[in-house]
C-alpha positions as CSV (number, residue, x, y, z in Angstrom):
1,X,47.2,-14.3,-102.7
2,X,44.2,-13.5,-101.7
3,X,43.2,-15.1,-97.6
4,X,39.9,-15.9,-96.1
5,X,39.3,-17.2,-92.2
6,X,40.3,-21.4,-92.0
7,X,36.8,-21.7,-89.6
8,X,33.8,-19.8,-88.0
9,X,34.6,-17.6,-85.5
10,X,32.2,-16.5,-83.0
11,X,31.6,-13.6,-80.7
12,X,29.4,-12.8,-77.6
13,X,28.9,-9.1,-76.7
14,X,26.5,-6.1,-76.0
15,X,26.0,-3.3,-78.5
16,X,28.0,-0.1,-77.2
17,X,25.0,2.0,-77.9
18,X,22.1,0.1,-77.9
19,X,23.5,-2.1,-75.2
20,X,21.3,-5.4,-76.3
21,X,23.2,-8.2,-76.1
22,X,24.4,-9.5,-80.0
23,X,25.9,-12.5,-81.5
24,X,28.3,-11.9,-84.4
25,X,30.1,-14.4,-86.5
26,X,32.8,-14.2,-89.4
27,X,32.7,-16.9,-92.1
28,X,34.9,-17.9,-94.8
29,X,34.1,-16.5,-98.1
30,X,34.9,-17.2,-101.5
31,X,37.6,-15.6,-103.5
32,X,36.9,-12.3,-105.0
33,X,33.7,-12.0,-102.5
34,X,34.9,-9.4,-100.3
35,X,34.0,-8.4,-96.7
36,X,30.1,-8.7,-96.4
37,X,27.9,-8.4,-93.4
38,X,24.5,-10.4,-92.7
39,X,21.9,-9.2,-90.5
40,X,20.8,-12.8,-89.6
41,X,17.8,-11.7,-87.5
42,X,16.6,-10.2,-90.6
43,X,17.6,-13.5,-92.5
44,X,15.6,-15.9,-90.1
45,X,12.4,-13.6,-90.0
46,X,10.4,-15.0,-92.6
47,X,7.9,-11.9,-92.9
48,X,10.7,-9.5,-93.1
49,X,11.6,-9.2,-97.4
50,X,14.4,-7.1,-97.4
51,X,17.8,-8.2,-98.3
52,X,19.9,-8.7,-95.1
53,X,23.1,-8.6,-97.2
54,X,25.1,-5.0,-96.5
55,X,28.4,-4.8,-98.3
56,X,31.3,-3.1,-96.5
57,X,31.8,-0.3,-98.7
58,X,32.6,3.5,-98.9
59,X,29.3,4.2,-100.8
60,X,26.7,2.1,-98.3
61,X,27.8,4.6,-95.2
62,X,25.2,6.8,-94.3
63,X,25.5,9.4,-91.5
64,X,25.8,8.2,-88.1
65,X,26.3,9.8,-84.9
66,X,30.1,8.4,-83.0
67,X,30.5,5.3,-85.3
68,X,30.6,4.2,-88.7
69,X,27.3,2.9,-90.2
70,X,26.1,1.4,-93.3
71,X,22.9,0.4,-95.3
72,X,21.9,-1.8,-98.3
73,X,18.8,-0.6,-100.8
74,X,16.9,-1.8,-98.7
75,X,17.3,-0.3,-95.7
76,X,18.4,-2.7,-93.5
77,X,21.6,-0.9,-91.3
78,X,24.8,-2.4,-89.3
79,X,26.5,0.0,-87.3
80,X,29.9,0.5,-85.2
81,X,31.4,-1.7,-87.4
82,X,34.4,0.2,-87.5
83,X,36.4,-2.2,-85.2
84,X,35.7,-5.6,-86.9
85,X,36.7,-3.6,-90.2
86,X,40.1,-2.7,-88.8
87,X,40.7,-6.2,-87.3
88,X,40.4,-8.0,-91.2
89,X,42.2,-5.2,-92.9
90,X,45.1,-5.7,-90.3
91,X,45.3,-9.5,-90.1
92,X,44.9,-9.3,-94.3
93,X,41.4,-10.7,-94.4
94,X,39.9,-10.0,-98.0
95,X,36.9,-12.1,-97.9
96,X,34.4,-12.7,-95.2
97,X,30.9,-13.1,-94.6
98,X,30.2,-11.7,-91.0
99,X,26.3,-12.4,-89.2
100,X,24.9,-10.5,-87.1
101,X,21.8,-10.8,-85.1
102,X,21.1,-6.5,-84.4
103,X,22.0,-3.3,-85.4
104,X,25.0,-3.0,-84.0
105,X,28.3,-4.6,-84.2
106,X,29.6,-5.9,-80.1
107,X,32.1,-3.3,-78.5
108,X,33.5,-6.4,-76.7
109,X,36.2,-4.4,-75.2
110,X,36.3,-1.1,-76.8
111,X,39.1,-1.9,-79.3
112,X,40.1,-4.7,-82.0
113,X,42.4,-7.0,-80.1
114,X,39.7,-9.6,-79.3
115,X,38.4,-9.5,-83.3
116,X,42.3,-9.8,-83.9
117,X,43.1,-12.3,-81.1
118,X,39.8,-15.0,-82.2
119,X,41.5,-14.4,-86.1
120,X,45.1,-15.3,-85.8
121,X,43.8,-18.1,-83.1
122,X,41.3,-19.4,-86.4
123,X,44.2,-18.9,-89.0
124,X,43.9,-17.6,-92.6
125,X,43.5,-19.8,-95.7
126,X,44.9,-18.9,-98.9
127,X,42.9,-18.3,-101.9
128,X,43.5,-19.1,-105.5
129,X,43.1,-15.9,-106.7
130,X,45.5,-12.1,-106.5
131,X,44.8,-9.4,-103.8
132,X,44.1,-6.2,-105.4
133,X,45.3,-3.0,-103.5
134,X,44.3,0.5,-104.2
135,X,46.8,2.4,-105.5
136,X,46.8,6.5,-104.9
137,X,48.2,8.2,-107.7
138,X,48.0,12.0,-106.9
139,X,46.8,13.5,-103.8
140,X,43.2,14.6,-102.6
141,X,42.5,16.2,-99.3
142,X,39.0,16.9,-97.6
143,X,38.5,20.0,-95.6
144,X,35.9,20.5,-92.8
145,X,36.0,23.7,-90.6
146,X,37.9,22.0,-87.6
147,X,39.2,18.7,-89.3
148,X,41.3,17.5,-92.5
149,X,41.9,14.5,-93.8
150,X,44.1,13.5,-96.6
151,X,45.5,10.7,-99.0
152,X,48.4,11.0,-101.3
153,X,50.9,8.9,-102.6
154,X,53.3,6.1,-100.8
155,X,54.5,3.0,-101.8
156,X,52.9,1.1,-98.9
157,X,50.3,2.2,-96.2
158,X,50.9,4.3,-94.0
159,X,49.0,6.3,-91.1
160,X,50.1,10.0,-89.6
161,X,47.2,11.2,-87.0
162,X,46.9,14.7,-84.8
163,X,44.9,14.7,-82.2
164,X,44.0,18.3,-80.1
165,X,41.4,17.7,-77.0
166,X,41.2,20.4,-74.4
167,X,41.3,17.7,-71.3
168,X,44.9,17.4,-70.6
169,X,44.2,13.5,-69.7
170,X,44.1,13.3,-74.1
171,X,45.5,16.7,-74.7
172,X,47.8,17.0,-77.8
173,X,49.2,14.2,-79.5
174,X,50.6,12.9,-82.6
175,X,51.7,9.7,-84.1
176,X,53.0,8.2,-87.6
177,X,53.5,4.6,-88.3
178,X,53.9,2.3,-91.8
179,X,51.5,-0.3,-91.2
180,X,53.3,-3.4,-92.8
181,X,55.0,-6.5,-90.9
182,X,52.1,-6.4,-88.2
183,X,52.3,-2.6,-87.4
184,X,48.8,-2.8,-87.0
185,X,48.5,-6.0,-84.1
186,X,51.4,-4.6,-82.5
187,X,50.6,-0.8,-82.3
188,X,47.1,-0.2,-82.0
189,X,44.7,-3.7,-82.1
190,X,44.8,-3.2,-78.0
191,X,43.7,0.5,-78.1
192,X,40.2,1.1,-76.8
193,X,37.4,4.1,-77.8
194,X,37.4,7.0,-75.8
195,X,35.1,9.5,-74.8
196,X,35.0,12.6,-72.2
197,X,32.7,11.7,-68.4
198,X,30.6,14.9,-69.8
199,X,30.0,12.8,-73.4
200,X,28.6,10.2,-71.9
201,X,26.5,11.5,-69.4
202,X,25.1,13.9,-72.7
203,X,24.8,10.3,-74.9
204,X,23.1,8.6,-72.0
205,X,20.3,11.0,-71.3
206,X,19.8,11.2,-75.0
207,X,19.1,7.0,-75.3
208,X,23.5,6.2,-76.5
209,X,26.1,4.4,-74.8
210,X,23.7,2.2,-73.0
211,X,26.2,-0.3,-73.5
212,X,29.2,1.4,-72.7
213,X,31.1,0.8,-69.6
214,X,34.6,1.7,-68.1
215,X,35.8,-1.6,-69.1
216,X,34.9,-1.4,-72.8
217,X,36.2,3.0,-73.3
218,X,38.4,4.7,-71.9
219,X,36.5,7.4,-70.4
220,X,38.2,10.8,-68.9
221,X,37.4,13.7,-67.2
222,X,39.5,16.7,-67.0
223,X,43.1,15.2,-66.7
224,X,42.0,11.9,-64.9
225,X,41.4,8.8,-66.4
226,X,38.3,7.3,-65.0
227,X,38.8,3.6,-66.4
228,X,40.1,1.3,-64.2
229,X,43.7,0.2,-65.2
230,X,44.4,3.6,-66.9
231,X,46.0,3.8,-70.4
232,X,46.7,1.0,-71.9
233,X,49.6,3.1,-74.1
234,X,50.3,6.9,-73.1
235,X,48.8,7.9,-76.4
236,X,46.2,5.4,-76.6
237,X,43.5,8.3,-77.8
238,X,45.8,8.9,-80.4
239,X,46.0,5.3,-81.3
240,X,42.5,4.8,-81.4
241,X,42.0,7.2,-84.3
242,X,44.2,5.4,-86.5
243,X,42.7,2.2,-85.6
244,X,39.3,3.4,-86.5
245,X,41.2,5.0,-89.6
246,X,42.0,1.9,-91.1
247,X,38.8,0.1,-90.4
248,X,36.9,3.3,-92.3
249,X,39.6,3.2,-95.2
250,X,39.0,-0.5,-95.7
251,X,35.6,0.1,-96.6
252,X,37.4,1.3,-99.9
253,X,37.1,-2.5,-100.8
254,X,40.7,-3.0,-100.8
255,X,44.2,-2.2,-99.1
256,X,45.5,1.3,-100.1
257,X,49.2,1.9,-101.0
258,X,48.8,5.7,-99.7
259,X,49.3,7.4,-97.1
260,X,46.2,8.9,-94.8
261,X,46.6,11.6,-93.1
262,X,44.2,12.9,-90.2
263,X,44.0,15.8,-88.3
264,X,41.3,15.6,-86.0
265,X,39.3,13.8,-88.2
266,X,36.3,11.5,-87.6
267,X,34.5,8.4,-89.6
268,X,32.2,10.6,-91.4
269,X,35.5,12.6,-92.9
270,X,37.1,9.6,-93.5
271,X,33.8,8.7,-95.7
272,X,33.7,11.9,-96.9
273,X,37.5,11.7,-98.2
274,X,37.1,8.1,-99.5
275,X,34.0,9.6,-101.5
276,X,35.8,12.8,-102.9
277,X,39.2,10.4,-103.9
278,X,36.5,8.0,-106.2
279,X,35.2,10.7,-107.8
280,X,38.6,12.5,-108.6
281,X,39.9,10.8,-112.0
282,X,43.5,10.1,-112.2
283,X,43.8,9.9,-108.1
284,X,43.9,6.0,-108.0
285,X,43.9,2.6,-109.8
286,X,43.3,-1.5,-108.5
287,X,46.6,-2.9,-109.0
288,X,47.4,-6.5,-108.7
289,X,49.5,-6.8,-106.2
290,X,53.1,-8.8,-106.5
291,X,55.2,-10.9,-103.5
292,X,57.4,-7.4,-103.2
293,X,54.4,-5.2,-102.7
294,X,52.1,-7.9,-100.6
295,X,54.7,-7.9,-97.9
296,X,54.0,-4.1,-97.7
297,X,50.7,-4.5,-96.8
298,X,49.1,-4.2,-93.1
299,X,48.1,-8.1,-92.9
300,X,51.7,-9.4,-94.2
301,X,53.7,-11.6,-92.1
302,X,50.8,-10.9,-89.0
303,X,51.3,-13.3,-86.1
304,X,49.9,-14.3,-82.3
305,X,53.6,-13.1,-81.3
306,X,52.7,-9.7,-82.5
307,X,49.0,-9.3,-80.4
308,X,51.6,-10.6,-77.2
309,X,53.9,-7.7,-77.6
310,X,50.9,-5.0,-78.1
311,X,49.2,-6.6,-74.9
């Protein structure tokens, strides 16, 4: 069935490139609703007419530089909401309403564990009403010049990701995991954004990052790590990407029974690939999804005991 949070949840944090400080807060929402956000400054400005609603969906991402960013008809936008978006796909969140009072989602601390952590700590409530999953039937691929990204058929969901970066701190490094029974919490919920020294000294002159610390990315140069405490897995960079790929693949408005494969890929393939597999007939369907296939899915079975042994 389909689950909602049990109470308000709230969050305290600074954008990660505006670096204003923002208050965020996820809502229970009805069945069938799906994940929505609310730009509540927008909301509470009664001179401002646009509609503060954004959905999370494939088709309202625009282009964004480093994160993934969306916008109604309107105009109003929400970005780096990447991390939130992973957090409810993994715990098996299917409707939410989430506030917030900027532009930009909080980095908190650079990964999902703390949307993840605040979640399981709230606890889900069933809904009366059948999760739908999508279901991909043939395969479609998306080719850049120095990325691909694919989805293709599976029986549940899973994630393989290559990663190539010339510092030998990240280097080359690959990883493959199903993401049901808590996969997810376990695996990658802890593993934080990362960035080269030489990045962000480029995004700060150019007005990014201003909310980005050591504490909240891990941030490398050459083959040190500069962040204090290190890695918090060996492959953490690697990690990271599949994290980010199933908060991006979420915004398909459902779980997929598929399997995504990235090679260094990026939200705005990701996008680009969800966008190419919708307008491909005969590459998916919604099913409604039975005990046998739910328990396939990233959120099933998900418990504070899994968050403990990725911590």
């Amino acid at each position: 069935m389909q689950s909602t949070v049990a109470k308000r949840i709230r969050f305290d944090g600074v954008g990660l490139h505006s670096g204003a400080p923002v208050r965020m807060e996820v809502l229970p929402a009805p069945v069938n609703s799906g994940i929505t956000f609310l730009r509540s400054d927008i909301e509470a400005d009664a001179t401002d007419m646009r509609d503060a609603l954004i959905p999370a969906r494939w088709d309202a991402v625009v282009p964004s530089q480093l994160c993934t960013l969306i916008r109604n008809d309107d105009g109003v936008e929400l970005s780096t909401i990447e991390h939130i978006m992973a957090a409810l796909a993994g715990c098996g969140i299917g409707n939410a309403v989430i506030t917030v009072d900027g532009p930009e989602v909080p980095i908190l601390d650079g990964s999902a564990a703390p949307f993840v952590d605040a979640i399981l700590a709230a606890g889900l409530r069933r809904q009366d009403g059948p999760t739908r999953a999508l279901k991909i039937l043939k395969p479609v691929e998306l080719v850049t010049d120095n990325a691909r990204a694919r989805l293709e058929p599976s029986d549940t969901m899973e994630i393989d990701f290559h990663i190539d970066f010339a510092d030998p701190a990240i280097g080359v490094q690959d990883k493959h995991l199903v993401m049901a029974n808590g996969a997810f919490v376990r695996e990658l919920s802890n593993c934080r954004t990362f960035c080269r020294k030489a990045d962000v000294d480029y995004m700060r002159e150019n007005g990014l990052a201003l909310g980005g610390t050591f504490e909240n990315a891990v941030v490398v140069d050459g083959d040190a790590v500069l962040s204090p405490g290190g890695l918090r897995h060996d492959d953490e960079p690697v990690r990271h990407k599949m994290l980010d790929a199933l908060g991006d693949l979420y915004l398909a408005g459902a779980p997929i029974l598929g399997r995504y494969v990235g090679e260094k890929a990026g939200h705005a393939v990701t996008n680009k690939l969800l966008r190419k597999l919708f307008d491909t007939p005969g590459a998916w369907a919604f099913v409604t999804v039975d005990a046998a296939t739910a328990a396939r899915l990233p959120g099933a079975g998900v418990s504070p005991a899994d968050l403990a042994v990725c911590a």
